[in-house]
C-alpha atoms as one frame of an Amber mdcrd trajectory, in Angstrom:
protein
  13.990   3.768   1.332  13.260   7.468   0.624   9.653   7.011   1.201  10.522
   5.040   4.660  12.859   7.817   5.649  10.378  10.829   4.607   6.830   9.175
   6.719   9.326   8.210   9.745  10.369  12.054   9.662   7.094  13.077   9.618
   5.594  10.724  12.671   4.588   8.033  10.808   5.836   4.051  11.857   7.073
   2.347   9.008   6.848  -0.876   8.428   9.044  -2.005   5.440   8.673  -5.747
   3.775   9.786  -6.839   0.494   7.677  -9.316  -0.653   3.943 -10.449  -0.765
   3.693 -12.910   1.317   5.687 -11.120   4.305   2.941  -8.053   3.593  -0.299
 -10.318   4.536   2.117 -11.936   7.460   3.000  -8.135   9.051  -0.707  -6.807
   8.241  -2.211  -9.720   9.837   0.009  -9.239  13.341   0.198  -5.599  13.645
  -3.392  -4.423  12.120  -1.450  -1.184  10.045  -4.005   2.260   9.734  -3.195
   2.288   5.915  -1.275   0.256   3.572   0.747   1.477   0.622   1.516  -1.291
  -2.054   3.227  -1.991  -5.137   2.176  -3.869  -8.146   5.262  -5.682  -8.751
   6.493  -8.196  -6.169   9.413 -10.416  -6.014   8.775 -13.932  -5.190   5.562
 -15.300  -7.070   2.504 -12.609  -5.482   2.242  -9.494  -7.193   0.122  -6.250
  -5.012  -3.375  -8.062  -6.703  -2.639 -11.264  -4.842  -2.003  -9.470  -1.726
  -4.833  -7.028  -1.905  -7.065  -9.853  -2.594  -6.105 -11.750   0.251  -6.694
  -8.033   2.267  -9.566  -7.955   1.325 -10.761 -11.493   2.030  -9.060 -10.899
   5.458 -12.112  -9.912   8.410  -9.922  -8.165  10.315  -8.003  -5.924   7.286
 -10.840  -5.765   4.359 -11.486  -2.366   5.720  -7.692  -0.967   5.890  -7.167
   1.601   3.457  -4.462   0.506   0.904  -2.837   2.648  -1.720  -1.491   1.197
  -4.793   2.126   2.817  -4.923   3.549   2.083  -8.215   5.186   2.571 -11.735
   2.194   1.235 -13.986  -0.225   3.354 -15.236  -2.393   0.709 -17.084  -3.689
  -0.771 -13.778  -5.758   1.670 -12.056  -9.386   0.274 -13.117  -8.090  -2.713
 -11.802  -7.063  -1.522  -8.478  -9.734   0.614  -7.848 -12.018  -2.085  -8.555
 -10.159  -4.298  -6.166 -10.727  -1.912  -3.382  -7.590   0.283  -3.367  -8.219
   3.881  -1.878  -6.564   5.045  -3.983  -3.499   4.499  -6.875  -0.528   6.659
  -7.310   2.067   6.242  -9.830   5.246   6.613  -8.044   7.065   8.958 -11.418
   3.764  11.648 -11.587   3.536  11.644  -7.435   5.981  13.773  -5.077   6.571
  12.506  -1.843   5.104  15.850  -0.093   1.979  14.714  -2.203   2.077  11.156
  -1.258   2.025  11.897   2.372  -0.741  14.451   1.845  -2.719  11.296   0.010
  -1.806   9.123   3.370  -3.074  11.788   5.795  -6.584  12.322   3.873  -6.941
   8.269   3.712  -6.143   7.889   7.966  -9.198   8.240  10.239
C-alpha cells in the first residue's frame, strides 16, 4: 500500500492486483507504461509465470516490467526473462524506486 500511496502522490495511476492471473487480465485491458512485479504470488502463478505470459503477449512483450521483490537469488533469472530491471524491495527506498520507474517510462 505504501508504494500505491507514494506513485499516486507523485502523478502516477496505480493499478493494484493481488494475484497473477488478475496482473495478465488488467495488463491486457488497460496496456500499463511500466509494470512493477513481485516474485511471489498467491494463488498458483508466481511473477515468472506472469512475465512469461508478458512477454509472449504482442501487445505487452515490449512493456517495461520491474521485478519488485524480497529475493535476491533471482536476478539472472529475471533479467534473462526480460525484466528492465530487478529491485529488492529491503536494499531499495521508495524515492529510489520511483527514480528507477521514471528512467524506465518513455
Amino acid at each position: 500500500m505504501i508504494y500505491k500511496t507514494k506513485f499516486e502522490s507523485v502523478g502516477y495511476e496505480v493499478i493494484d492486483v493481488s494475484t497473477g492471473q488478475k496482473a495478465i487480465t488488467e495488463a491486457s485491458e488497460r496496456k500499463p507504461d511500466i509494470i512493477l512485479l513481485d516474485i511471489m504470488l498467491p494463488e498458483g502463478m508466481n511473477g515468472f509465470d506472469v512475465m512469461q505470459q508478458l512477454k509472449l503477449n504482442q501487445e505487452l512483450k515490449d512493456v517495461p516490467v520491474i521485478l519488485l521483490t524480497n529475493l535476491d537469488s533471482e536476478k539472472n533469472t529475471g533479467m534473462a526473462m526480460g525484466a528492465v530491471d530487478y529491485v529488492v524491495k529491503s536494499n531499495t527506498s521508495i524515492d529510489d524506486l520511483v527514480s528507477k520507474v521514471k528512467s524506465h517510462i518513455t
